[in-house]
N, C-alpha and C positions, 0 to 999 in steps of 0.2 A: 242187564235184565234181571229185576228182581226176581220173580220165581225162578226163574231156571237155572239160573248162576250158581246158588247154590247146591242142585240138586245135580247140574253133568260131571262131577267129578263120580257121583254113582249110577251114571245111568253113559258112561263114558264107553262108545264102539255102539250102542245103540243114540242115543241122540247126540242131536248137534253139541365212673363214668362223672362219677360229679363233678361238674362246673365250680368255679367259683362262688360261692353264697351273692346274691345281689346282695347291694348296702342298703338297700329301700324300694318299696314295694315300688310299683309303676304310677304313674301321674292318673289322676282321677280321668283326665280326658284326653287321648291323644290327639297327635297333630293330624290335621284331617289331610287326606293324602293328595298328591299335587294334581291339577283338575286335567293334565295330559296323559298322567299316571295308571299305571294298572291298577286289578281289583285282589283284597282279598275275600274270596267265598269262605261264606260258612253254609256247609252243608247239615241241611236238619230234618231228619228222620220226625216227621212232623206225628203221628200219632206219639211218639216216647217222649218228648219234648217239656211239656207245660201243660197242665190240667188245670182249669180255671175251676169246674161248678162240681168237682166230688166225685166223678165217674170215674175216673182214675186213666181218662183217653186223651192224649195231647190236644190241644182245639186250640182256634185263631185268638179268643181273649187272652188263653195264657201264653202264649209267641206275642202276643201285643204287649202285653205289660213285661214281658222282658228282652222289650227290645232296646232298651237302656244297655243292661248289662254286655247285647250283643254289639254295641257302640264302643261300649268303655272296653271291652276287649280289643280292640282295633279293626275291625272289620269293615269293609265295605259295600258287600252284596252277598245275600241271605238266599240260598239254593235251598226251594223247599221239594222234599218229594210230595207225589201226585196227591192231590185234595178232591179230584171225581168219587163217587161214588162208587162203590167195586165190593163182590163178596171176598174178595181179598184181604188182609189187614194191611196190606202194604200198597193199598188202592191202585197199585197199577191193573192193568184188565177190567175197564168200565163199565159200568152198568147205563151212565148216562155221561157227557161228556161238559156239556154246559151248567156243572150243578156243583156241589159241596156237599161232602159227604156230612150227612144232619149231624154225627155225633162230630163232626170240627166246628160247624155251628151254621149259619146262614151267610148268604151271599150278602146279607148288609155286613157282618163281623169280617165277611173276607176285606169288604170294600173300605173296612173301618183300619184293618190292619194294613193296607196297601197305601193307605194316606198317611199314618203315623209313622212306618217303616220310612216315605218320602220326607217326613218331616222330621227326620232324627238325621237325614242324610244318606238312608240305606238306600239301596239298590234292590228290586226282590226279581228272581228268576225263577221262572214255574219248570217245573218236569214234566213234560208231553208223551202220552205213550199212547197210539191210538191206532197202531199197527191191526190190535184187537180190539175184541168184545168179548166180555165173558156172559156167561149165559145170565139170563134174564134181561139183556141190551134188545128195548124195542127191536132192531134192525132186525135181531136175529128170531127173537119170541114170536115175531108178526110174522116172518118169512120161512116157517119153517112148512113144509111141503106145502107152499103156496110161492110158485115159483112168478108169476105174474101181480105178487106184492107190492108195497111202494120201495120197499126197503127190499128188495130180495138181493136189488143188483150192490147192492152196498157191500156183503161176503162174496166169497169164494167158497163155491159148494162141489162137494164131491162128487153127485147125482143129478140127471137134470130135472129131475123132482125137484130140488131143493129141501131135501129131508135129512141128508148128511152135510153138515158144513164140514168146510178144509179147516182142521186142527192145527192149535199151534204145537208145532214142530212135529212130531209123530202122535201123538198122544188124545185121546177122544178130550177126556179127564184129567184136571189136578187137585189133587187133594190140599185142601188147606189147614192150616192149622189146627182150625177147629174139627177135625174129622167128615168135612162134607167135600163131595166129589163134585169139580164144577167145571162145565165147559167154558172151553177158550178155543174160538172160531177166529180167522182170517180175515181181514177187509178188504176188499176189492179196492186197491189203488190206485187202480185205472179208470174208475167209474169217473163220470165228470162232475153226477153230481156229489161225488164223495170228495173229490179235491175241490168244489166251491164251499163243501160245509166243513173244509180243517182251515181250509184259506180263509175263510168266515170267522170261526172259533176263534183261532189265532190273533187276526183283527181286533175280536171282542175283548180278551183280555189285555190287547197291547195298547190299546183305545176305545175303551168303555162309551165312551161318547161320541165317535164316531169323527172327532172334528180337525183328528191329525195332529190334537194338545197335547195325547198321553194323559192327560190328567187320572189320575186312579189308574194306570196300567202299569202293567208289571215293564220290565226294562230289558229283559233278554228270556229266553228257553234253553232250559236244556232238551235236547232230543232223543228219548230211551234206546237204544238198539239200533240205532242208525243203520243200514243196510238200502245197497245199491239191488242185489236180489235180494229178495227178503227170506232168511233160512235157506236160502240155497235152494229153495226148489224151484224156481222158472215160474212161478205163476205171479207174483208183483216184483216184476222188471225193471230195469231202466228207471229205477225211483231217483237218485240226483236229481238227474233230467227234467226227468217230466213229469212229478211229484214232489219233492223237495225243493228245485230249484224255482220254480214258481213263485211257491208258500212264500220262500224268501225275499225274492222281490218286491212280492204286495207288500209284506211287511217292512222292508226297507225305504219303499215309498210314503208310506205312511208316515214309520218313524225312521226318519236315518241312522239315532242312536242306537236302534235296539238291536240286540246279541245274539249271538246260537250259539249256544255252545253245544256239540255233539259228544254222545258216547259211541264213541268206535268200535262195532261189534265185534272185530277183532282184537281189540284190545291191543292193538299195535300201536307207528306213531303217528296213525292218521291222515297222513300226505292224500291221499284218496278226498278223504271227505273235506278238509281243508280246499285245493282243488276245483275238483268236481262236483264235491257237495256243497260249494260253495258256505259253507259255514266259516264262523270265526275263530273258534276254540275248540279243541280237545282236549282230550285226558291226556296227561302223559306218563302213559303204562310202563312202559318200557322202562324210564324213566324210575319209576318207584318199584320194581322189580330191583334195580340197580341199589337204590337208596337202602332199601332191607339188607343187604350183603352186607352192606359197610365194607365193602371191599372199593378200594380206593381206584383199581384199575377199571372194575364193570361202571364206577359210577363216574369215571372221566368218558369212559367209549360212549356210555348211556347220554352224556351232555352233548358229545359230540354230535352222535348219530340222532338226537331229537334236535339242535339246532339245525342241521342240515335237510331234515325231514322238515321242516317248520319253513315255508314263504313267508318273505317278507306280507305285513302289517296281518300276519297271524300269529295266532298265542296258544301257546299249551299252558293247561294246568296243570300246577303240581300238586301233588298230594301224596300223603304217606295213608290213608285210610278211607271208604267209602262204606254206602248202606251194603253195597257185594263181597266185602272181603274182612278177612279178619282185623280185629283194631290192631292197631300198633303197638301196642305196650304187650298184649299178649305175645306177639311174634318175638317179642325182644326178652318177652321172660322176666318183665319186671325192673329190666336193667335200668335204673336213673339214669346214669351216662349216655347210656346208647339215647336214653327219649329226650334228651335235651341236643345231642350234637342231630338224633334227627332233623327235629324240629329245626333248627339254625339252618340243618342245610337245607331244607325245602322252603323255607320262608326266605331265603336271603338269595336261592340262585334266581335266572332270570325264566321270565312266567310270570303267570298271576296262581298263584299259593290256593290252595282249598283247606281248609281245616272242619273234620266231618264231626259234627256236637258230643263233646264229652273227651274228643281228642286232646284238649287244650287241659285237661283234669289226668289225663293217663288213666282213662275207664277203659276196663277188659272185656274184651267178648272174643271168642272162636266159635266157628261153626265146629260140630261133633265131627269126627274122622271116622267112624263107624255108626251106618244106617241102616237100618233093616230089621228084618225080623228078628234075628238073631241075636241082635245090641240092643232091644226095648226102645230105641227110639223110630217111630217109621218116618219112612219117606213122605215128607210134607214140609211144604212153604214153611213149617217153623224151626226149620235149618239154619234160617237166617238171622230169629229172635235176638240168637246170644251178642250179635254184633251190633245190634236194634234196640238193648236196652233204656230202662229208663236216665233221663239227663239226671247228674246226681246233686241236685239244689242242696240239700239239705242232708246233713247226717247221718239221719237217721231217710232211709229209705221210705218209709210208708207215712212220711212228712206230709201234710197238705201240699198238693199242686205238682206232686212225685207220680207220673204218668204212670204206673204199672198194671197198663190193661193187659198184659200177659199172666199175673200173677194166678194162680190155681193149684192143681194137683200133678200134674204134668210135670216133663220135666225140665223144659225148658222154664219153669216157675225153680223148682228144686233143685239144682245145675247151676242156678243164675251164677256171672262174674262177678257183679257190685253188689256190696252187701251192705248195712248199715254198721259205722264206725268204723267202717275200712280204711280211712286216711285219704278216700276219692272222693271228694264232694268238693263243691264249689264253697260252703260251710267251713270244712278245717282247712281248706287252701287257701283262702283267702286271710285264713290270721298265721298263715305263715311267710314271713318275705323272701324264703329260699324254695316255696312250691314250683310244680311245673307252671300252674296256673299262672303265677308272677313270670315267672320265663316266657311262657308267651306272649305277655303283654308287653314286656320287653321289646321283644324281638320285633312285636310287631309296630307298635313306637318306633322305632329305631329304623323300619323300614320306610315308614313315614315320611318320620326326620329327614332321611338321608334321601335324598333325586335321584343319585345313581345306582342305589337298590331298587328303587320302586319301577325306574327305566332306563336305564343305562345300559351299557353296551357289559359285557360279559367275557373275562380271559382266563384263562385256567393256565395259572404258573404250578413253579415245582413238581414236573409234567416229568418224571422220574420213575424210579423203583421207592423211592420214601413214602411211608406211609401217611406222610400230611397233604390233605386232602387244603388245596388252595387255591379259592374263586376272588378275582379282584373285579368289582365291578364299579363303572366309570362313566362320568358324565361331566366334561370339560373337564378344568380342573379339579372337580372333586374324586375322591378314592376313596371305595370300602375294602377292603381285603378281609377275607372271612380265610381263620385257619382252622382245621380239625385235625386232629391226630388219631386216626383210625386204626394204630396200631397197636400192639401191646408193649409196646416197650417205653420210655420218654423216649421225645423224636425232635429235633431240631428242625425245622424248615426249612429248606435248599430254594433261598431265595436271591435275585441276581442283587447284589452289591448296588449297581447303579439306582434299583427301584429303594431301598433299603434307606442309603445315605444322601438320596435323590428329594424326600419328601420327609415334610413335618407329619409325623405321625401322634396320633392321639390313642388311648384303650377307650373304647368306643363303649364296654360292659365297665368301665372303672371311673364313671366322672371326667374322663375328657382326659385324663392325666398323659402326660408325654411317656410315648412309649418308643420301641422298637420289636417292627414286626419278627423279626428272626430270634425271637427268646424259645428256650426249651420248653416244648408240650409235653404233660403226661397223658398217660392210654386216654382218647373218647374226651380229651378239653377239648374247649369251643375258643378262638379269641377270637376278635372280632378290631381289630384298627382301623383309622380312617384318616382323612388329611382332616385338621381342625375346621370345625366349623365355621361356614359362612355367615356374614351379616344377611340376617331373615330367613337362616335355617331355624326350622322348629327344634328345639331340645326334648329327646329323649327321655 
């Protein structure tokens, strides 16, 4: 939940390392991934992103014209956040639900980028959050103490006037960045004709024409806040059931391809919603809790206990970073090491991988750790900015098509992480062949390339007290074995003889060359071996 995520850690009791240099940058286009294969998301904080006409606000022409680069990086499906209307800058909390916020551009630019993203081979998934309405949403403007309205039964109201609606979470008001105080009311879940107009909506995006093609429709959802009671309080019940599980249906009838992927409102491994919420995907939290440790014991128990959480023909994502939590390179402090054995481990274990825009550059942002009167920052939705900045195209920051609609007097303008000529831009990364930028297009190549990364079955050797962290993953006779050494010391891998002397082993990062996986690792190296390639494996 975007607004609120950041803000419960202060409002908490009242509401709810270097790798080896690559020898040569990555292949102008990778191998396109096998068509039984997982996905990898790119998540993109869509107003920071790409400014097409000079306002300095991300919009659909500039995500269209660089949906090349999000190709050539290896991606497969493009997780955009919400494009409604919303006095929000993070457009979750609607004003209208079937529309485009004007400054992303018009519903022909969305429909223009839904067909281009299809014709480069992406995938696009929309973010749905329509639990609420924030104020000025007809439903609520037209229904406020006019309790026999058309829209009255559409909220949840406190009075049976209809003059007080039920607030999200405790709170009349949330203040938004820009210093204006805005309600955010409830929807009535239960109403029917509220579940024929998300049943509806959902249709509309997922088949614009109605004729069960998909043509111009998006390919999956993500679902904001996912909850069986919604906030805990007993007034939208039973949502799996008899709210969610419906929605799904229709939309499965429709289209059988299309996805859901849910955000677990607790932020756990999702078994519930997986389940009974009948969706396809989660987050997997727990999971990247584990991953930040670099601790080699939480991040074996963390695989453990999310496979076993996970039914068969469902999927977690993984991810080391979203629009809610701080980037990754900040948590790590800048550490190279640590951002590149991240990266390997979350793209190479099993899941479908998320990579959240500007991730693949090592751009910084943390939310402030003191809020309040007291610290000159106050309590407002722009707790979130610093993790929201702009994508860093170019150099120099204030570059053409460099989104910085937060730029001003404030301080999350003054504060900012990414600066210009910081050495984070997609500009000096790409003229270097040992950037993180080139590492990840590495890895994700290479996930490609390889079957039994992208689906293969998943074992975790050298299951020890050593510190090398060792996933072999398998598909018939082919083997990746991804090593890391998460210790500080050089570490040897404690690996059984028979698998060792057993297989032809290739350096999977070194040109194919004959290797042997039990060689000494120093602190936070990555290796990566495999059995040689197959006739009609793609090359890395």
């Amino acid at each position: 939940m975007t607004l609120a995520r950041p803000l419960l850690g202060w409002l908490a009791g009242t509401l709810l390392a270097l790798v080896t240099p690559l020898a040569a940058a990555a292949p102008a286009t990778p191998a396109a991934p096998a068509a039984d294969g997982g996905q990898v998301f790119y998540q993109i904080f869509f107003r920071s992103f790409r400014d097409s006409n000079g306002d300095r606000i991300g919009d659909l022409k500039g995500l269209t014209s660089k949906l090349g680069y999000i190709r050539r990086l290896g991606v497969t499906t493009i997780l955009l956040t919400p494009l409604q209307p919303s006095p929000y800058y993070h457009n979750y909390f609607a004003t209208a639900f079937k529309a485009i916020d004007p400054g992303y551009g018009t519903l022909d630019d969305y429909f223009a980028f839904i067909r281009a993203a299809h014709a480069k081979g992406l995938k696009v998934y929309l973010d749905e959050e329509f639990q609420y309405v924030a104020e000025g949403h007809p439903w609520w403007r037209d229904s406020i103490c006019k309790p026999h309205a058309k829209y009255a039964g559409y909220l949840l109201w406190k009075d049976a006037r209809h003059c007080v609606a039920e607030p999200f979470l405790d709170r009349a008001t949330w203040r938004g960045y820009d210093g204006r105080d805005i309600g955010i009311a409830m929807v009535n879940l239960h109403d029917p004709a509220v579940k024929a107009y998300f049943r509806d909506l959902l249709l509309y995006w997922a088949d614009p024409h109605g004729d069960g093609s998909g043509r111009d429709g998006v390919d999956g959802y993500r679902i904001d806040h996912m909850m069986d009671d919604l906030d805990h309080k007993g007034l939208d019940t039973h949502l799996f059931a008899d709210f969610w599980t419906p929605i799904f249906h229709a939309l499965k009838a429709r289209r059988p391809a299309l996805r859901i992927l849910a955000e677990q409102a607790d932020w756990g491994y999702g078994t519930k919603w997986l389940i009974d919420g009948h969706v396809d995907m989660v987050f997997a939290f727990p999971l990247r809790g584990a991953l930040l440790s670099f601790d080699k014991a939480a991040i074996v128990k963390a695989i453990r206990a999310t496979d076993a959480a996970t039914p068969p023909g469902k999927t977690q994502v993984v991810f080391l970073e979203n629009h809610d939590v701080d980037r990754f390179m900040s948590l790590i402090h800048g550490d190279a090491a640590k951002a590149r054995a991240g990266a390997a481990i979350a793209l190479l274990l099993k899941g479908d991988p998320l990579i959240y825009y500007g991730q693949e550059l090592g751009m910084r942002g943390a939310q402030p750790k003191n809020v309040g009167a007291s610290s000159g920052i106050p309590l407002t939705d722009a707790v979130g900015i610093p993790s929201r900045e702009a994508f860093r195209w170019q150099a120099d920051l204030d570059a053409p098509g460099s989104a910085i609609w937060y730029r001003g007097d404030q301080w999350f303008w003054k504060d900012r992480f990414n600066r210009s000529h910081d050495g984070v831009s997609l500009q000096e990364e790409e003229a270097r062949p040992d950037s993180l930028y080139h590492w990840y297009r590495r890895l994700l190549a290479l996930r490609h390339a390889r079957p039994e990364i992208d689906h293969g079955a998943q074992r975790i050797l050298c299951d020890d007290g050593s510190a090398v962290l060792c996933i072999l993953r398998g598909d018939g006779a082919r083997r990746t074995l991804l090593l890391v050494n998460l210790g500080k010391t050089d570490t040897k891998p404690r690996l059984d003889p028979r698998l060792v002397a057993g297989n032809a082993w290739a350096d999977l990062l070194g040109n194919g060359a004959p290797t042997s996986p039990d060689a000494t690792l120093y602190p936070m190296q990555v290796r990566i071996v495999g059995t040689p390639a197959h006739p009609g494996d793609h090359s890395p």
